[in-house]
Each structure stands twice: as structure tokens, then as C-alpha cells.
Residue, then its C-alpha position, 0 to 999 in steps of 0.5 A: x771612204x768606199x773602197x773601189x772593187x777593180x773589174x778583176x776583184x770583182x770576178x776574183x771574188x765571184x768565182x771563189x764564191x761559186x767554188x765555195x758553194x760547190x765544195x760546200x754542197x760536196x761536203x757531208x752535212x755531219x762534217x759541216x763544222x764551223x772550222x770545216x766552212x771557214x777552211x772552204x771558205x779561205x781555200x776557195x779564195x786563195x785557190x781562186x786567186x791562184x789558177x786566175x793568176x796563172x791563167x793570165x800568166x800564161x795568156x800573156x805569154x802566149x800574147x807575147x810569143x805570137x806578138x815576137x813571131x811577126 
């Protein structure tokens, strides 16, 4: 069964792709060890996941703040 990728996976998963690339076009190419990559690969992810998490956080808390003020 094909596992269904909510719309915010989706941009999850876009966004730790591009932040990969850019940490990897950053990173020297005599440092470009197969360990260096996975670890820019894992860091990318949970680094992403982390700042959506907390943007949508504190947009939910600034929704509910301007929904209490009427």
C-alpha cells in the first residue's frame, strides 16, 4: 500500500532537501566524506522539521492572541 505524503511532509521534506544542498555546496570537497554527507543529510532533516515546528507554533499563538483580543 503507497504511503500518502500529507501537503506538509511534502514541504518538510522539500525544504530539508534544499537546506542539504546548500550545507553541501558550503561544504569543501576534500571534507565531502560519505559520514560528513549522511550527517548533512540527518541534520538538514531534523533542523527542518525543528524551525517549521516552531514557526507554526508561534503563528498559532499569535492567531490565537489576535482571536482573544475581539
Amino acid at each position: 500500500m503507497d504511503k500518502q505524503v500529507t501537503v506538509l511532509e511534502s514541504i518538510i521534506g522539500d525544504v530539508a532537501v534544499a537546506l542539504y544542498q546548500q550545507w553541501y555546496n558550503a561544504l569543501p570537497i576534500e571534507e565531502r566524506t560519505e559520514d560528513a554527507i549522511a550527517g548533512l543529510k540527518r541534520n538538514s532533516e531534523e533542523v527542518t522539521f525543528f524551525v517549521i515546528q516552531m514557526f507554526m507554533n508561534k503563528f498559532n499563538e499569535a492567531a490565537e492572541e489576535l482571536k482573544n483580543k475581539d
